[in-house]
GUDRENNU-777494 format. One record per residue: z negated, x, y negated of N, C-alpha, C, O in turn. Coordinates in steps of 0.2 Angstrom, whole numbers, plus 5000, padded with zeros to 4 digits. Atoms other than C-alpha are relative to their C-alpha. Example, Ala and Ser with C-alpha at 12.3 -4.5 7.8 and 13.67 -1.06 7.14 Angstrom:
BEGIN
500050045006496150625022500050044994499750094995 500149965006496450685005499749964995499649994989 
END
This chain:
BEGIN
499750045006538551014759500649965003500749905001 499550024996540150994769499949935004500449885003 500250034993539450894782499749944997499649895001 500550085004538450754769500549994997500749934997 499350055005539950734759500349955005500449895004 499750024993540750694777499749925002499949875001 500550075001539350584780500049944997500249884998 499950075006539250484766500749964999500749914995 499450025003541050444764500149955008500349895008 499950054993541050384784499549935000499649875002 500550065001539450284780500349944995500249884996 499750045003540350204766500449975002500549915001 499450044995541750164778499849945004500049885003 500650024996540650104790499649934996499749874998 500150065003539849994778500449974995500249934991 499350035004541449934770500149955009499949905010 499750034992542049874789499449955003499549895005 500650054999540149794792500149944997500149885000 499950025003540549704776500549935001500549874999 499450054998542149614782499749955005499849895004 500250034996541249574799499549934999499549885002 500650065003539849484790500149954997500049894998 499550055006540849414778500249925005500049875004 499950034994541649344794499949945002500149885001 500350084996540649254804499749974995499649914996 500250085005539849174787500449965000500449905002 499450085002541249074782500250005008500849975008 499450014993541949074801499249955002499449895005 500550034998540049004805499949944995499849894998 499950065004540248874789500349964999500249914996 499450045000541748814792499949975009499949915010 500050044992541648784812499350025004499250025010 500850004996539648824816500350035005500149995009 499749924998540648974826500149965006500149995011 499850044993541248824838500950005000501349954999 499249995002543048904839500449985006500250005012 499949974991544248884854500350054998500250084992 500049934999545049024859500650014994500550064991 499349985002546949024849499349994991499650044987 500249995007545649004830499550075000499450104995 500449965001544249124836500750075001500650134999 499749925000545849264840500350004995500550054994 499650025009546749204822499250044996499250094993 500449955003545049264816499850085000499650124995 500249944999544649424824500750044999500850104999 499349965000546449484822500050044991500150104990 500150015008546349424801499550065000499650114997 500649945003544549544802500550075001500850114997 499949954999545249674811500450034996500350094994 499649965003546849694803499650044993499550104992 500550005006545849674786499750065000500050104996 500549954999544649804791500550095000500550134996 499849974999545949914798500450034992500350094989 500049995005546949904781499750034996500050084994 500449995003545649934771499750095001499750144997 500449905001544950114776500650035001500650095000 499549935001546750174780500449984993501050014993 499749995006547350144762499350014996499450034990 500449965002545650194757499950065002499350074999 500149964997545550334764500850064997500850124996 499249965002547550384758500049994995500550034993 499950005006547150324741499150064998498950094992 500649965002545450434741499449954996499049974992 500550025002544450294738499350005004498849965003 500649994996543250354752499850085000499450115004 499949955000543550524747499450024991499350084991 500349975005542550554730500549984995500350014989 499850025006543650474719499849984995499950014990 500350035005542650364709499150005000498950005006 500750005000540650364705500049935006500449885006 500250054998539650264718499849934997499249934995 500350055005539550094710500050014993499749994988 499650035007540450114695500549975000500949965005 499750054999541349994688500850015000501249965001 499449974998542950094690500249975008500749945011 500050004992542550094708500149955002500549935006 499950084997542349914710500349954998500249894998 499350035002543849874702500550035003501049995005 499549984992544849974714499849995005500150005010 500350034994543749914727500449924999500549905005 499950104999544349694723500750025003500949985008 499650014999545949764723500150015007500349965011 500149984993545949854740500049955004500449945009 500150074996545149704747500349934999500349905004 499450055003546149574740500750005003501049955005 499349974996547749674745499849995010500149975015 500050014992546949694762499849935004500149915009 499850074999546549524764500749964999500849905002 499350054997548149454763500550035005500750015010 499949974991548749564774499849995006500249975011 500350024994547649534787500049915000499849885005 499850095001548049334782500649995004500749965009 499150004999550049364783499950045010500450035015 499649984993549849464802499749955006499749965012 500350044996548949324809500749955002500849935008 499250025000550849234808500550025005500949995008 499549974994551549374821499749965006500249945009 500450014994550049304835500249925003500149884999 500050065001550549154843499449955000498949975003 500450075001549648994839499949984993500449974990 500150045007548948934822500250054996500450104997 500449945004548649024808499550014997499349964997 500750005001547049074803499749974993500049984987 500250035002546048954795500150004993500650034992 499549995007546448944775499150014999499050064997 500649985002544448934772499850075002499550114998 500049934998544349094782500150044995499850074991 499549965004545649164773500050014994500350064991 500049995008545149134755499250024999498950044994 501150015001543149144756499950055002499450074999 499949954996543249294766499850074995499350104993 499849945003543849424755499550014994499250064993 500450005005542749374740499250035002498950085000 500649984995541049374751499950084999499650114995 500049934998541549554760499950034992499550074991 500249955006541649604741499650014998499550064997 500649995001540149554737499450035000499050054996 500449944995539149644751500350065000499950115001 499649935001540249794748499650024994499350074993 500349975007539549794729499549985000499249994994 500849994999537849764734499750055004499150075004 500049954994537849884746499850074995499350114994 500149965005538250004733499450024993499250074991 500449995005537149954720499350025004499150075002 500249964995535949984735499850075000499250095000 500149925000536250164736500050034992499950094991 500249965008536250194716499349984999498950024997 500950004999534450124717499750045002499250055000 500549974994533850224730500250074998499850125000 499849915002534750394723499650004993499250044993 500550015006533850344706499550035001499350094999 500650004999532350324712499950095003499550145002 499949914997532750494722499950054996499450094995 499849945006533350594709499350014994499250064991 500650005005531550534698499550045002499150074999 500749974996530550594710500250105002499750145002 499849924998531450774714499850064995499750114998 500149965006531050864697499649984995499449924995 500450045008530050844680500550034996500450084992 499550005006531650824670499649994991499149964990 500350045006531350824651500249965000500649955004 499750065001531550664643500350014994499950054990 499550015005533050654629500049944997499749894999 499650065004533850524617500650034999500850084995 499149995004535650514617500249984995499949934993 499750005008536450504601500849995002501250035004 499650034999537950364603500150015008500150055012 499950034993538250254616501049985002501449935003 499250005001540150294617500250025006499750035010 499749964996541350384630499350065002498950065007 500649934997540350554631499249974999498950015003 500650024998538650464630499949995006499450025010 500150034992538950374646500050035002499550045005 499949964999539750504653499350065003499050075008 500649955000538250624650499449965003499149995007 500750064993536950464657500150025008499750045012 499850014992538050464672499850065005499550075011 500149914995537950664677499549985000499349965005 500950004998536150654673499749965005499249985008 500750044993535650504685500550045008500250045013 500049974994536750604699500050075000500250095006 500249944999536450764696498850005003498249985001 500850034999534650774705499650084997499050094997 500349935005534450954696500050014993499850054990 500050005007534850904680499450024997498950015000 500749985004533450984666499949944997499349934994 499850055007533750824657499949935005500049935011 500050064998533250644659500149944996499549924994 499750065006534050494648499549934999499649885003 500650065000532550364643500349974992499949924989 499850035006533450314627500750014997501050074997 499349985004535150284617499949984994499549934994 500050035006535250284599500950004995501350054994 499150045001536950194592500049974992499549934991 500250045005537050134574500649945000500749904996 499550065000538450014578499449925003499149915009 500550054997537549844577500449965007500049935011 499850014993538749784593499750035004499549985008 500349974994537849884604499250015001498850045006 501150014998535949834600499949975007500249925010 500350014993535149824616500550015008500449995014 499649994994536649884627499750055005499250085003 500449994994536249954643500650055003501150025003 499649934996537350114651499650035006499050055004 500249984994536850154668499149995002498850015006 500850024998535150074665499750034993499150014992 500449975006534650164649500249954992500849934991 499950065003534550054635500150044991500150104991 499749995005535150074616499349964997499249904997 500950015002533250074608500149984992499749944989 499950005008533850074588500650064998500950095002 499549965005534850164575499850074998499350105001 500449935003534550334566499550004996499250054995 500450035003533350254557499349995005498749995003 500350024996532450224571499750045004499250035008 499849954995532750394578499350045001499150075006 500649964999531050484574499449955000498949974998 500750044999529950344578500049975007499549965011 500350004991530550324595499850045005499550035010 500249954997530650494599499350005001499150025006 500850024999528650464596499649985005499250005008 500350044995528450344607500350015006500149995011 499849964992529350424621499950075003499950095008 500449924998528550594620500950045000500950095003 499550005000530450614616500250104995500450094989 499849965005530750814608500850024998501050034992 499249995000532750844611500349935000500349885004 499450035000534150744605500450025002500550085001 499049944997536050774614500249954995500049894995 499550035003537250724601500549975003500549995009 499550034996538650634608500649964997500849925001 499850055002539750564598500650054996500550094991 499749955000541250664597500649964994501050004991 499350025004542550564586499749994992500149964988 500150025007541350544569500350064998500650115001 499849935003541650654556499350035000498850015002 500649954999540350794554499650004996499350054995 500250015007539550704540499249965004498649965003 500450044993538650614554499750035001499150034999 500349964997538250754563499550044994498950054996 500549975006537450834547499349964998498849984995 500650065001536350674545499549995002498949994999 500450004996535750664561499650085001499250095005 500449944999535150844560499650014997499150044998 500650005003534450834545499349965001498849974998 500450064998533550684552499450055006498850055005 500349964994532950794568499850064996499350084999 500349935003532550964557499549984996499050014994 500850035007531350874545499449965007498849985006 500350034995530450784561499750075006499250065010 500349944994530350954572500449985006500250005012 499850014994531550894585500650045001500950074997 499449945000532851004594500749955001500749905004 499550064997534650924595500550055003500750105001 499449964994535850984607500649944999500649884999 499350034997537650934610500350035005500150075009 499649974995539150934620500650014999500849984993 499450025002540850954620500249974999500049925002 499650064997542150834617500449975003501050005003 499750024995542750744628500950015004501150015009 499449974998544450804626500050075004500550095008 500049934997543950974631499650015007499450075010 500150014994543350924647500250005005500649965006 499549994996543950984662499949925006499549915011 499850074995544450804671499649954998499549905001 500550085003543350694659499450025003499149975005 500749994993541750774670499750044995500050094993 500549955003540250854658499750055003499350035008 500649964997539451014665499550014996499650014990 500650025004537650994660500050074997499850064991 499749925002538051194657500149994996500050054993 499649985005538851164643499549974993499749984987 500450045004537351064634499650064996499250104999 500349955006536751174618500049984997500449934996 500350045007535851164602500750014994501250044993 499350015004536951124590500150064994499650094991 499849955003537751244578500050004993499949944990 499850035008537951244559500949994999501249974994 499350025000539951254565500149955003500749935003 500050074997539651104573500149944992500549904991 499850035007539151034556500449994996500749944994 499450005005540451084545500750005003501350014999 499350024996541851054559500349934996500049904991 499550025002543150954557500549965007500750005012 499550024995544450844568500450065002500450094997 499349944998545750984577500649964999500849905001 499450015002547350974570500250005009500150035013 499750024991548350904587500750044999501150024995 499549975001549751044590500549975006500449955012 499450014995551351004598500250055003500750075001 499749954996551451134612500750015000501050064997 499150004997553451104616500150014994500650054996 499649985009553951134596499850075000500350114999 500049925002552951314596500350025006500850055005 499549984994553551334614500650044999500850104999 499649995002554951324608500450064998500950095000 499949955003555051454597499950064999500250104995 500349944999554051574603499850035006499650095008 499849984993554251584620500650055003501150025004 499449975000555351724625500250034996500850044997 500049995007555351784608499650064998499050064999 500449945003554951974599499549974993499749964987 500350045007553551904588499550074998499350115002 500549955002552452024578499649964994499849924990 500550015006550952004568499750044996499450094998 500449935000550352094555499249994998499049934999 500750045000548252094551500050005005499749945005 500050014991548352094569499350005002499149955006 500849974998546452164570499749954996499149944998 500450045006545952034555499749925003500149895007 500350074997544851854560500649955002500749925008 499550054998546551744559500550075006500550065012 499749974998547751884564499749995009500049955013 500150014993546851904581500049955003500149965009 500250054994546551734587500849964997500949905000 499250015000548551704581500350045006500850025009 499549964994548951854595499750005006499850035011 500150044994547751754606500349955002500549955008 499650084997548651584606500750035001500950025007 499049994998550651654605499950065004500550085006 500149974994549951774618500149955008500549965012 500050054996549551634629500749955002500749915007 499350025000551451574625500550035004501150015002 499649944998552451694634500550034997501150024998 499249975004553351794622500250065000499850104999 499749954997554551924627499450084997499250135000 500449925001553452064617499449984992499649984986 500650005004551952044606499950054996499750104999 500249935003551852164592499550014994499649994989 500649985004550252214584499850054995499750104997 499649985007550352274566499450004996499149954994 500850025002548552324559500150095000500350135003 500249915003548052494547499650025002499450085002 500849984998546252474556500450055008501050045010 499749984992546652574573499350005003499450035008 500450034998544952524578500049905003499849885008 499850074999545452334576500649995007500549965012 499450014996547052354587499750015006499749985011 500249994991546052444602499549965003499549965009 500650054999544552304602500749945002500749915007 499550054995546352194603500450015006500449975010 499849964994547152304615499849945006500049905010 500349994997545852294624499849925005499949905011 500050074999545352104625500649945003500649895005 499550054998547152044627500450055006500750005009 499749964993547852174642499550045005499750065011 500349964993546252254650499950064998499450105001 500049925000546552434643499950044990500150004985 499849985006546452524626500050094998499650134995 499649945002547452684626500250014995500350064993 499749995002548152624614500950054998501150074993 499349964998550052724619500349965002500649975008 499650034997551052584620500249984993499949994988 499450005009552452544605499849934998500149924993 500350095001551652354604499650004995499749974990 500649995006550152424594500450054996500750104997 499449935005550952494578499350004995499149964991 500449985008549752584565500650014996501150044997 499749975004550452554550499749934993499449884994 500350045005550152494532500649964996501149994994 499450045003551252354524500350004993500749974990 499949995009551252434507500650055003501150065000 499549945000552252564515500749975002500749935007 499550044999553952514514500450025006500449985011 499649974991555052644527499550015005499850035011 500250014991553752634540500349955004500649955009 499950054999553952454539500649995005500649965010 499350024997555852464543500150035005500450005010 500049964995555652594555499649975008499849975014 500450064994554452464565500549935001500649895006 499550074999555852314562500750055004501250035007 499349974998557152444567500050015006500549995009 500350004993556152474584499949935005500149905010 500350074995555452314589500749944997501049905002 499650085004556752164578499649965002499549955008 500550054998555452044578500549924998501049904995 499450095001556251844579499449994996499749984991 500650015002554551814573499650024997499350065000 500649965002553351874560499549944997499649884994 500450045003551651804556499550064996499350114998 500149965008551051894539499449994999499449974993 501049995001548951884540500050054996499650044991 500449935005548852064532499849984994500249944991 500050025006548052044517499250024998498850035003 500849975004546252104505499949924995500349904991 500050064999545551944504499149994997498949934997 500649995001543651984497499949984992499950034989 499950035007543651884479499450064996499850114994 500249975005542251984469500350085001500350104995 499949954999542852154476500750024997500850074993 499350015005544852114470499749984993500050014989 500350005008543852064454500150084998500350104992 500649935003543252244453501050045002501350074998 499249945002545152324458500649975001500949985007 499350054999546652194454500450045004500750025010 499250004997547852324458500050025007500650015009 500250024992547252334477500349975003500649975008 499650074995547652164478500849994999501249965002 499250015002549352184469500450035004501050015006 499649974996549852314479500249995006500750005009 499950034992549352234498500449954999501049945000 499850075001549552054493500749994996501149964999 499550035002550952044482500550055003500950045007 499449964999551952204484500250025010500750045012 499850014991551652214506500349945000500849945003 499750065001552152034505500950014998501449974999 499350025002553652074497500550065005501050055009 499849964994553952224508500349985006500850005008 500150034992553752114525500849934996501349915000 499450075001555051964517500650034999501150005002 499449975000556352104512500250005007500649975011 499849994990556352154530500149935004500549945009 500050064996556251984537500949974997501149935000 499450025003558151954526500450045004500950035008 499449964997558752114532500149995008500749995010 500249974992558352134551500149915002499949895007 500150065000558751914550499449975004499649925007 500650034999556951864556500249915000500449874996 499850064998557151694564499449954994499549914990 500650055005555351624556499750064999499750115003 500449975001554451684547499349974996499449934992 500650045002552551624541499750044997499650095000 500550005005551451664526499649984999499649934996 500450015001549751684527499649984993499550034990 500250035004548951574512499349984998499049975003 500750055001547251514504500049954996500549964992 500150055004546851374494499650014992499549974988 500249965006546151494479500950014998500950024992 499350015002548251494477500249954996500749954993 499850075002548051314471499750014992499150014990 500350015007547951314451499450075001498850065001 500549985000547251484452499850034995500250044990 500249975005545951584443499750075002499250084999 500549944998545251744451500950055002501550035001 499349944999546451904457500149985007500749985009 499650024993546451844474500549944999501149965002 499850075002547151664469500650015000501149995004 499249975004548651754458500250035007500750025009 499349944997549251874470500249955006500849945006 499850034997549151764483500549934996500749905001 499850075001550051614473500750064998501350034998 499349985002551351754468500350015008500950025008 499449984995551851784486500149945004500449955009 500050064999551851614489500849984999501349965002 499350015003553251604476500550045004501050015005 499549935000554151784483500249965008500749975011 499850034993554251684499500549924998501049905001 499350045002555151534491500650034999501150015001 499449965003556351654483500350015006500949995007 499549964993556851744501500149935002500749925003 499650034995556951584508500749954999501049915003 499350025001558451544499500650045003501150025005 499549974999559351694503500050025009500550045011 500150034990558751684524500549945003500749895002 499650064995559751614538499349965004499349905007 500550034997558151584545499549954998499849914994 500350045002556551484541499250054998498850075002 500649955002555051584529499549924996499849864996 500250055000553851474525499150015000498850055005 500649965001551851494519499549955002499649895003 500450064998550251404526499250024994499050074992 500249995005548951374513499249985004499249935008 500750054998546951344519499550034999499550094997 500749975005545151364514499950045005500350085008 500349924999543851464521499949995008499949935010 500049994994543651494539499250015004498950034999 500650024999542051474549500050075006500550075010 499949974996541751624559500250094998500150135002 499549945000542551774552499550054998498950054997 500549965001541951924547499950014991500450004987 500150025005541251924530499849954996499549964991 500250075002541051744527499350005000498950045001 500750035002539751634521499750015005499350065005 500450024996539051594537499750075000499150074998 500049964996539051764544499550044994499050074995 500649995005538151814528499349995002498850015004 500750034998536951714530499549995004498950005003 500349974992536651724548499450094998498850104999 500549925002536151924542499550004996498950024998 500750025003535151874527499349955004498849955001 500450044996534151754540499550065003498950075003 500449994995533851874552499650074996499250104999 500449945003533252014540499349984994499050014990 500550055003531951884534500250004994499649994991 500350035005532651844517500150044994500150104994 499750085003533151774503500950015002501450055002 499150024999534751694506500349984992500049944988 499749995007536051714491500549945001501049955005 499750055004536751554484500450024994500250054989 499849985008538051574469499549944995499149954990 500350095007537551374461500049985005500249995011 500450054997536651244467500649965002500449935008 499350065001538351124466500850045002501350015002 499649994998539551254473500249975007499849985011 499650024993540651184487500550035003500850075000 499649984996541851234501500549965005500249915007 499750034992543251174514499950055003500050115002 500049954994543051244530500149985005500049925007 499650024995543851244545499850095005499650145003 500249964995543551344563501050055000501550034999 499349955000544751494565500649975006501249975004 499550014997545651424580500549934998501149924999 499650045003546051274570500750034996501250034998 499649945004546851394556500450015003501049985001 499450004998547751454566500449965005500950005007 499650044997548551314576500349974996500749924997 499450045005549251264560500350034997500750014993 499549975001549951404557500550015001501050024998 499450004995550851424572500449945001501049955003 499850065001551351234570500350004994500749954993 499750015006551851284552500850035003501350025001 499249974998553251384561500549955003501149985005 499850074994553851224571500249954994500849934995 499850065005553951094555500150024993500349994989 500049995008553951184540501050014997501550025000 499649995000555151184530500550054994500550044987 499749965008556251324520499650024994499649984989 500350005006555151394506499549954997499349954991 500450065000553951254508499350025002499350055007 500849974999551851284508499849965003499949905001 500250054995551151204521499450004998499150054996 501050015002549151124516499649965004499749905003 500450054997548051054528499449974996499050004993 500650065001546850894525499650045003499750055009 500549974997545250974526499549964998498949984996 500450065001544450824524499450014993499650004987 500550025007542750824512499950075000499950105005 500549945002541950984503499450015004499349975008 500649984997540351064511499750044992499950094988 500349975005539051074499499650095002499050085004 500549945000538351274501499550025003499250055007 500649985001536851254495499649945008499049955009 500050034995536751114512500150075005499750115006 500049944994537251244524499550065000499350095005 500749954998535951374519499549965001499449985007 500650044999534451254520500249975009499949945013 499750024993535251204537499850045005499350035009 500249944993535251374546499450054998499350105001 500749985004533551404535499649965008499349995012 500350044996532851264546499950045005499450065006 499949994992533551304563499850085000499950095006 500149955000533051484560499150005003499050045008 500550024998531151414561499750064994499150084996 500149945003530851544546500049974993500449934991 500050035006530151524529500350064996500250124995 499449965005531551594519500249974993500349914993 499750035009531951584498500749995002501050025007 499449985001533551534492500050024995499550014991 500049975007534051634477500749994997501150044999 499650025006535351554464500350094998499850134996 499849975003536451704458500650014997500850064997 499450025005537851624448500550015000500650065004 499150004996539651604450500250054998500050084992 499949955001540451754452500850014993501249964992 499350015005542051814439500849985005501050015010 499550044995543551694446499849955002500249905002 500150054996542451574455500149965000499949954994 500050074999542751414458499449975000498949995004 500550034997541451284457500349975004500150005010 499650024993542551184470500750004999501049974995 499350005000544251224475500349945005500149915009 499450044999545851134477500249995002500750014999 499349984996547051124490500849994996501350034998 499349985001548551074479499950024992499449994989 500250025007548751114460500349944998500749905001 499650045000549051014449500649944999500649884999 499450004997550750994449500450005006501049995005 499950004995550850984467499949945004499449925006 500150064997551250824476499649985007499350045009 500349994995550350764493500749965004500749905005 499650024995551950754504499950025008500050085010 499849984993551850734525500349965002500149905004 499350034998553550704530499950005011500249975016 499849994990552950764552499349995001499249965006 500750014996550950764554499649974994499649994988 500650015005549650674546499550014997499149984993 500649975003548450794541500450084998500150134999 499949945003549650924533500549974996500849924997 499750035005550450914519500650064998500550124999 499749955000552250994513500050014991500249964988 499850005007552251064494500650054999500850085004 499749965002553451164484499950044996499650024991 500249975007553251294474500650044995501250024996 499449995003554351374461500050075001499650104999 499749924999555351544467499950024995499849994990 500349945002554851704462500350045001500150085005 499749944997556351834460499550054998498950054995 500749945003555751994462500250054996500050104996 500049975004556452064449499550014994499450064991 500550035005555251974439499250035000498750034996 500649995001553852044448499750054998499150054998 500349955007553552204436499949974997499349964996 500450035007553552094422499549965000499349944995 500650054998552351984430499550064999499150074994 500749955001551052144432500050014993499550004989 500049965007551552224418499649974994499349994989 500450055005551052064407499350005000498850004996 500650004999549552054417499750054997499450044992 500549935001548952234415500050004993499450024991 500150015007549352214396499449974997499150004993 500250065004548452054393499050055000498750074995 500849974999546452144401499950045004499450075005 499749954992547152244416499549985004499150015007 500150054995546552094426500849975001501249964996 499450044998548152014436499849914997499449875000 500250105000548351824427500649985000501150024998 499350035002549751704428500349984998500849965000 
END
């Protein structure tokens, strides 16, 4: 493999230096029918030489004969004119040192154009014959790409030089009317989505790769359901951002997901802001072991911060963390703290040990029908450990502090909603009396976790059945946990004082869509079964109430609201009213 990369990169040389030659005597043959005397024929061979010389020693130093660029892309033969342009006047200007004339002006201008020529024929050349190679090596499936954009091309391009590719590109489909009948490394752009299950037809075409990484996933939902009703499989790939050097591994081409569908832009984090403040710093989390909590003490893990402290009543949850983020699970190290946030003097006993600069405040009973069934469950985690963890964060002066939120907080109506919206407030109140910065992040439902819809669903799937629907017309935002949490950790960085951070979570997902979704890809005739909105639910929740302005003073897709402090003196007579009014917590 060594030894052919070697090869090819000399034969390119080789045929780059031919190129000059030929170039040469054409115009040196056109202009003087090669009847030169002696002082014009050595002004030309000097002009080649130098040329030549130029040429492969700054190709060669710029790595343009090293694997820099595809063969005969247009990348490459745009750094190929220059090369030759630049080395042609070079080898122009050294014909000036040699005594006698100067070399020829027709030479000198006609010359370098030519050699380009043959240089980028030469090339096209060898992508024909690798073509044709690579058709003959395997029985690739045949595919339709899905958009002709950035990663489409990209994924064409691997495909025609990979000669083990599974895959082989016989169609694009694009609905941008600019791009009818455009052509990407020879594959043609056949129609729209409309078009999509009738070409697939006539190409014996069963897999689509999506490709089209900057729509929203409304798209991606379209074309699926376009491909699920026809029988087609559709595969994707990453996006291009998540690419190591812009290069697809065909490795990474799988069927598409239903978090695929219900994805969403990623919130863009400013590394150097969380850096900042978490780098070097005793940060603790509590919920350590819980879906957000852990992939929070995966990211500020990977930030170097002086001591990571893991704060979870599960002691099972801690050693699956343990374990995953150092290699070992003894658990016997002072970092993993059992303990529970309702409990007041544990608490301080753990801030008296570790002083955390940093808390991020995930602990929380988060289950809407089950807090139905025991308010004061949620009253005592959610509001009363919340107010626990904020005391301490006053006393012990906690630099930041961040409060895990949901969007049932917004104009709420279930037990979860309230407790949550009451510690929302308890976290304005501290952060008037804080040197520091306390500060709550507000966001729907998470893709992934445990418990979730998806994750329901997935079980009802595979135990054949029926999957439970509340309403036909209920909706959701949703978002992937690692998004979550990078606006959380970004809410530590912008937020400000007593202020509820809410990200844009762009449009709802209809539900009863997402079961019929992973009914399909399941391949499995499965009921759904309507069983009515639960006590609390939402037909579709809100990200702000309605009293709640839509202010973004630092990022475009998070918004900063206010809410109105919460002593906590107040908060007995908050319960107390509650438990009065049905011994449900209401607001």
């Amino acid at each position: 493999m060594y030894l052919s990369t070697w090869f090819r990169r000399l034969t390119l040389a080789v045929a780059d230096a031919l190129s000059w030659v030929i170039a040469a005597l054409a115009i040196t043959a056109l202009r003087f029918s090669l009847n030169l005397n002696a002082t014009d024929r050595n002004a030309v061979l000097v002009y080649a030489g130098v040329s030549i010389a130029m040429q492969l020693a700054v190709g060669f130093m710029t790595k343009q004969y090293r694997n820099r660029y595809w063969i005969g892309s247009f990348e490459e033969v745009v750094a190929l004119a220059i090369l030759v342009l630049m080395s042609g006047t070079v080898g122009a200007l050294s014909t000036l040192i040699y005594p006698g004339e100067f070399v020829s002006g027709a030479v000198a201008v006609s010359t370098p154009p030519l050699a380009l020529l043959i240089m980028a024929g030469s090339r096209t050349v060898w992508r024909a014959y690798k073509s044709v190679a690579r058709s003959g090596a395997s029985d690739p499936e045949p595919v339709l790409v899905v958009g002709a954009g950035v990663s489409g091309h990209e994924l064409i391009r691997q495909l025609k030089v990979d000669t083990s590719a599974p895959y082989e590109a016989v169609g694009l489909i694009d609905d941008s009317p600019a791009k009818k009948n455009l052509r990407l490394e020879g594959v043609r752009v056949l129609g729209t989505r409309d078009d999509l299950v009738r070409i697939a037809r006539e190409k014996g075409v069963t897999t689509v790769v999506y490709c089209i990484s900057s729509a929203p996933s409304s798209v991606a939902r379209e074309y699926s359901n376009i491909c699920d009703s026809a029988g087609l499989t559709m595969m994707t790939i990453p996006p291009v951002s998540k690419l190591i050097g812009g290069k697809i591994d065909l490795n990474d081409i799988r069927e598409i997901d239903v978090t695929d569908l219900l994805g969403r832009k990623q919130v863009k984090t400013n590394l150097r802001e969380i850096a900042q403040y978490l780098t070097g710093k005793v940060v603790m989390v509590t919920g350590a072991g819980g879906s957000i909590g852990s992939e929070i003490c995966r990211q500020v893990n990977a930030l170097g911060p002086k001591e990571l402290v893991l704060l979870d009543r599960d002691e099972s949850a801690l050693h699956a963390m343990q374990l995953e983020l150092y290699g070992k699970g003894l658990l016997d190290t002072p970092d993993m703290v059992l303990c529970s946030i309702r409990d007041e003097d544990a608490l301080r006993a753990v801030f008296e040990e570790h002083r955390p600069q940093v808390v991020f405040h995930t602990a929380a009973l988060k289950h809407l029908p089950m807090l139905e069934q025991y308010p004061e469950e949620g009253w005592k985690t959610n509001v009363l450990g919340s107010q626990n963890l904020l005391k301490l964060a006053i006393e012990f002066d906690v630099e930041t502090f961040v409060n895990i939120s949901t969007d049932k907080a917004a104009d709420p109506t279930s037990v979860l909603g309230r407790t949550k919206r009451l510690a929302e407030r308890l976290a304005a109140h501290y952060a008037e009396k804080s040197s520091g910065r306390i500060v709550s992040v507000r966001f729907g439902n998470v893709l992934g976790s445990r418990g979730s819809m998806l994750w329901t669903f997935r079980k009802q799937i595979d135990k054949g059945g029926p999957v439970t629907v509340t309403h036909p017309d209920v909706e959701r935002y949703f978002m992937t946990i690692p998004e979550a949490c990078s606006l959380v950790i970004q809410a530590g960085a912008i937020g400000r004082p007593g202020e509820v951070m809410v990200l844009d979570m762009g449009q709802p997902v209809k539900i009863l869509d997402v079961a019929k979704g992973m009914i399909a890809k399941s391949d499995k005739d499965i009921d759904i079964v309507f069983t009515g909105l639960r006590p609390g639910e939402k037909l579709t929740e809100v990200l702000r109430g309605g009293n709640e302005s839509d202010n973004r003073p630092f990022h475009p897709l998070i918004s900063h609201v206010s809410v109105p402090p919460l002593d906590p003196s107040a908060v007995e007579a908050e319960h107390a009213a509650a438990v009065e009014k049905d011994g449900v917590l209401h607001q």
